[in-house]
N, C-alpha and C positions, 0 to 999 in steps of 0.2 A: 168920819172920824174913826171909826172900829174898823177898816178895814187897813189904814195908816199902823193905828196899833197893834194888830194882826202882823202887819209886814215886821216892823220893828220885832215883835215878838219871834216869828218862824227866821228871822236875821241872827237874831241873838242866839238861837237856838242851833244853829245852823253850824254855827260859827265857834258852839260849845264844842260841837260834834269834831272839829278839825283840831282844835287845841289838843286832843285826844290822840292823834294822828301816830304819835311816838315816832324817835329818833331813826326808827331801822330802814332797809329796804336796801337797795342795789347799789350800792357805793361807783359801779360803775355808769350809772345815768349820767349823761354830759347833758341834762337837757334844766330847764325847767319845767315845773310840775305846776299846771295851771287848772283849777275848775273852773264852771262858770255859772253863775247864778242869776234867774231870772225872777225879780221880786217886780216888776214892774204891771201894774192895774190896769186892764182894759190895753194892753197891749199886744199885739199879735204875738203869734211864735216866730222866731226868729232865727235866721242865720248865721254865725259867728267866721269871720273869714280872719283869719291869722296868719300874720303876713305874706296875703295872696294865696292863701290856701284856704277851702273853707273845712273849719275841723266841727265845727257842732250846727245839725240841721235841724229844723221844725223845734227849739228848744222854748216850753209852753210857760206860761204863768206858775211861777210855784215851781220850775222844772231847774233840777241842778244836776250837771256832769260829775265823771270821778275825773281826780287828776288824769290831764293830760300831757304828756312829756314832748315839749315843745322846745321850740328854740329858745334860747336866751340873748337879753341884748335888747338893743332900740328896737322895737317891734311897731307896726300898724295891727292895728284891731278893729274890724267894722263890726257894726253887727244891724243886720238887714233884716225888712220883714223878710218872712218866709212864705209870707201870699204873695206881698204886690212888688219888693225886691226894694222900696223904699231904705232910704238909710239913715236908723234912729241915730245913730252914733259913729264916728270915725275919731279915733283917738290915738296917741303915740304910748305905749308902754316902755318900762323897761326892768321885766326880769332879769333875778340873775342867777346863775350857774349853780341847777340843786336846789334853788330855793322851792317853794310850796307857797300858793298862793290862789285867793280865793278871788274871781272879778265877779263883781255885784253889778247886773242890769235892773234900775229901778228909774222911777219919774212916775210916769201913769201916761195911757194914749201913746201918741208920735214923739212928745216929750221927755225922750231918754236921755239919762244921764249915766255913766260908768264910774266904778272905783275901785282898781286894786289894792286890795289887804294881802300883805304878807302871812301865811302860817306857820312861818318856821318862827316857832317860839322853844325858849327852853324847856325840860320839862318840869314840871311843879312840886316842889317841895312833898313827902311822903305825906298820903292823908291830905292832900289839898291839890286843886282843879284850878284851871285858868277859867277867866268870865272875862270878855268880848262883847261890846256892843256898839252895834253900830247904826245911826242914826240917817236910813234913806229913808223915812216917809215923809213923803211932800204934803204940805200943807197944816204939821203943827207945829215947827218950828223946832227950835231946841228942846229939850228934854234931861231933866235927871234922875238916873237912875239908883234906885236902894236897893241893898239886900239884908232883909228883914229876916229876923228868927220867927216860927212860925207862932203864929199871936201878937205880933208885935205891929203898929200902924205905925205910917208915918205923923201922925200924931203925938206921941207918944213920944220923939225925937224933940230933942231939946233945942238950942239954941246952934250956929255954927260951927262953934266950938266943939259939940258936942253930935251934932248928927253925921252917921256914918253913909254916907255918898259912895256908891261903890264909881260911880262915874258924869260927868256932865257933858252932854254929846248935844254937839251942835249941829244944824241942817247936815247934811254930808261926810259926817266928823266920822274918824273913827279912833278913838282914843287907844290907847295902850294897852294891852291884857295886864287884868289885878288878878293874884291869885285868892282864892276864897276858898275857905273848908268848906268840904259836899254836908249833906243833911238836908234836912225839913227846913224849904224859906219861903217865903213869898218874894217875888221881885216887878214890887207897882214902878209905874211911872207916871214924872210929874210934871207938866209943863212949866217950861220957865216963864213962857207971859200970860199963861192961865192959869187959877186954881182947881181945874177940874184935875181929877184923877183917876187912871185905869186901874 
């Protein structure tokens, strides 16, 4: 269970870290700008071959790329162990031109699943940050997420009308960026078919 909300957590965090990204850089890039992230448990390091070229090798647990400027368009995407050349995933993508975007390898074992997120987001109102979250850990299901002021429990939140839900992210979801003022918060989460809480 703690290492599901580990991932979720270094996800969210991960993924703070690119909303940050700002607007600049080489206006003459004709490519797309692609990371790639490996949140997946008890899976080997891996290979990533993009469309027939392999661009990221031995990429470990926890291990994430900088943008890579790649082609854009209908793309294949494998991504192979890096031991035994096994292939967790083969999927069809389709960036596009300039964009910025984050692909999440996560499941656990041989049971890989992928997800590209967009990061080209606008930039955030003065004095206020984008929050991202995204919901790859297998095995606890949906999850909602708050963002609490610091002392404050989800207790404490009243009825639906009145509690402030920064997000509800379902198995593989990955909902919209909310902007949120920086400062001291706590940000638990809550299972939608359990009452336990991180």
């Amino acid at each position: 269970m703690s290492k599901s909300v580990a991932v979720i957590v270094a996800v969210a965090l991960a993924l703070l870290l690119a909303a940050c990204k700002g607007g600049g850089g080489d206006t003459s890039n004709l490519k797309a700008n692609i990371r790639f992230v490996h949140v997946s448990p008890d899976t080997d390091a891996v290979n990533i071959i993009y469309d027939s070229a392999t661009v990221v090798t031995s990429l470990g647990y926890h291990g994430a790329t900088p943008y890579q400027a790649l082609d854009w368009g209908s793309k294949e995407v494998k991504v192979q162990s890096a031991a035994t050349g096994a292939t967790y995933s083969d999927a069809t993508i389709s960036p596009t031109f300039q964009g910025y975007y984050t692909y999440l390898l996560f499941g656990g074992g041989s049971s890989m699943s992928t997800l590209l997120m967009s990061d080209s987001v606008a930039d955030a109102d003065s004095g206020k940050f984008y929050l991202r979250a995204a919901n790859v850990a297998t095995g606890i299901g949906s999850v909602d997420i708050y963002l609490l002021s610091a002392g404050t429990t989800i207790d404490q939140l009243v009825d639906a009308d009145g509690v402030s839900v920064v997000v509800h992210a379902d198995l593989h979801d990955c909902p919209p960026d909310h902007p949120v003022l920086p400062g001291v918060a706590r940000l638990p989460l809550r299972s939608r078919v359990r009452t336990a809480r991180w």
